[in-house]
matplotlib code that plots the C-alpha trace (Angstrom):
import matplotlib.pyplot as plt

x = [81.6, 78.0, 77.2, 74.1, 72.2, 73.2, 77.3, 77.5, 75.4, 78.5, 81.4, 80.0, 79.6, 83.4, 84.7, 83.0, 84.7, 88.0, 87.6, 86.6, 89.3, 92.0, 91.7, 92.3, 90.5, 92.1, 91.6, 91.5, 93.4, 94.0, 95.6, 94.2, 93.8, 91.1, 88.2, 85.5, 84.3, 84.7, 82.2, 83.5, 82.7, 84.6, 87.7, 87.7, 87.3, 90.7, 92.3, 91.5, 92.4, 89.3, 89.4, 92.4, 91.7, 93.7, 97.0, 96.8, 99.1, 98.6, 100.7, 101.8, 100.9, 97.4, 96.0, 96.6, 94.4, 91.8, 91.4, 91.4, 88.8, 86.6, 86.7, 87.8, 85.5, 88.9, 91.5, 94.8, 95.8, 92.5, 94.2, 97.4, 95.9, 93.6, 96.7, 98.7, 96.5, 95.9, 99.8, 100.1, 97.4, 98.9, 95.8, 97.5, 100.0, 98.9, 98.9, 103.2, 103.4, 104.4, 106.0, 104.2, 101.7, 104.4, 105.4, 101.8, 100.9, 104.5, 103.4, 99.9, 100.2, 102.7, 100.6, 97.2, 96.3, 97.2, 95.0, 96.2, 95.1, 96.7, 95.8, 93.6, 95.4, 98.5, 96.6, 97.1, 96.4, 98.5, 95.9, 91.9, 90.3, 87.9, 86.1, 87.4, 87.0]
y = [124.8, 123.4, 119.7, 118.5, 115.4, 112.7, 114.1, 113.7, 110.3, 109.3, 110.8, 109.1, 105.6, 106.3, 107.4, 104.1, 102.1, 103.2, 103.7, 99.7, 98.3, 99.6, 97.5, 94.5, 91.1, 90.2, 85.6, 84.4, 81.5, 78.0, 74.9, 72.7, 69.9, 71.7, 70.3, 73.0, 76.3, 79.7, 82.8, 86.6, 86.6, 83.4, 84.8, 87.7, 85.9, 83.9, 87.2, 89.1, 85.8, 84.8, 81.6, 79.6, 76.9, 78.7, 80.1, 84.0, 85.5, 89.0, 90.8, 93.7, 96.1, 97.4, 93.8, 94.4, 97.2, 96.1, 92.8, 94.8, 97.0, 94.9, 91.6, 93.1, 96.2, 98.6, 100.4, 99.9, 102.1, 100.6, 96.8, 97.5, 99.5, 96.5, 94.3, 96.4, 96.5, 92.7, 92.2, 94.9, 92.6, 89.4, 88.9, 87.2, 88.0, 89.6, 87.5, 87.1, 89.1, 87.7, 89.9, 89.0, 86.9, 84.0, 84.2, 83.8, 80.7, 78.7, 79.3, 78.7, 75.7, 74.1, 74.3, 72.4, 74.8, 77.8, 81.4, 84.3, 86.4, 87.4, 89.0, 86.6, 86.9, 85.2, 82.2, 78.6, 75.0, 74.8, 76.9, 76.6, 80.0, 80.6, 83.7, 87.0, 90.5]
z = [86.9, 87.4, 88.1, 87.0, 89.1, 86.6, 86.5, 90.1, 90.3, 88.0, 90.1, 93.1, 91.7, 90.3, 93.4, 95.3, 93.1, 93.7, 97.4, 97.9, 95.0, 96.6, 100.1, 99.6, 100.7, 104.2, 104.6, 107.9, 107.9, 109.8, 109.2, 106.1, 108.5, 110.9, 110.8, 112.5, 111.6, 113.1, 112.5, 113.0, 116.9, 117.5, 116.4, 117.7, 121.1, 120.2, 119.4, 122.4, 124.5, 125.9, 123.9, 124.0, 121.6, 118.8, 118.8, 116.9, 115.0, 114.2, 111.4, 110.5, 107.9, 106.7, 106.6, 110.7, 110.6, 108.4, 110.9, 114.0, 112.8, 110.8, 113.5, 116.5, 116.4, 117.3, 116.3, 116.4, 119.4, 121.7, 120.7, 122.0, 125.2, 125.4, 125.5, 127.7, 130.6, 130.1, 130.0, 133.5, 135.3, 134.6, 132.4, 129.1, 126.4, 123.1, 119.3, 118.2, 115.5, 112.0, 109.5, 106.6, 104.5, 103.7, 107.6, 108.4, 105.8, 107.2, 110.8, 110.4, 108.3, 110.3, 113.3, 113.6, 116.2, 114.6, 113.4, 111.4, 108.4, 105.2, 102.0, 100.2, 97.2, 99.1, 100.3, 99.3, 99.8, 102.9, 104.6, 105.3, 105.1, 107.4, 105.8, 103.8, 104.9]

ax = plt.figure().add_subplot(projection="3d")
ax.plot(x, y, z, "-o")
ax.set_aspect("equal")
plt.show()
């Protein structure tokens, strides 16, 4: 079977759509009553604990992975290396871990000096997003 230019043209652009719907929006998240701004670099100085004004709370799952990659500019594996060898040297303690989005939106919005991320589709009034993945 032969594809012509315009067949595969079309089984790219279907193939792109598929490939970005299925990941889902990842919100980064702090209480409602926070009153500043945080950009991409920011946090992922909070998450790798060289700024303490925040308290993180990773989570697992794929949203996990997405954030590491996408703000932290890592994989999962180099995160946790990152944090053991900070945890060896008596250099910090890595993000508690929350086991889901509704974990994440109870902590976070019970805390005013709370961080975390959850799927966007799970986010509500008790939360501030800071910006979407």
């Amino acid at each position: 079977m032969k594809f012509n230019v315009k067949t595969w043209s079309i089984l790219v652009c279907i193939l792109s759509v598929f490939a970005f719907s299925s990941q889902a929006e990842v919100a980064v998240v702090v209480n409602s009553g926070f009153s500043g701004s945080l950009d991409k670099d920011a946090v992922a100085q909070i998450y790798l604990g060289k700024n303490k004004s925040l308290t993180p709370y990773m989570q697992k799952g794929s949203a996990a992975g997405e954030f590491v990659d996408k703000v932290l500019s890592r994989n999962a594996s180099q995160y946790k290396a990152y944090w053991a060898k900070l945890a060896f040297t008596g250099g910090g303690r890595p993000p508690k871990e929350l086991g889901n989005d509704a974990e994440v939106i109870s902590t976070v919005s019970g805390s005013a000096d709370a961080i975390g991320f959850v799927d966007a589709a799970a986010v509500n009034d008790s939360v501030k997003v800071l910006f979407t993945l």
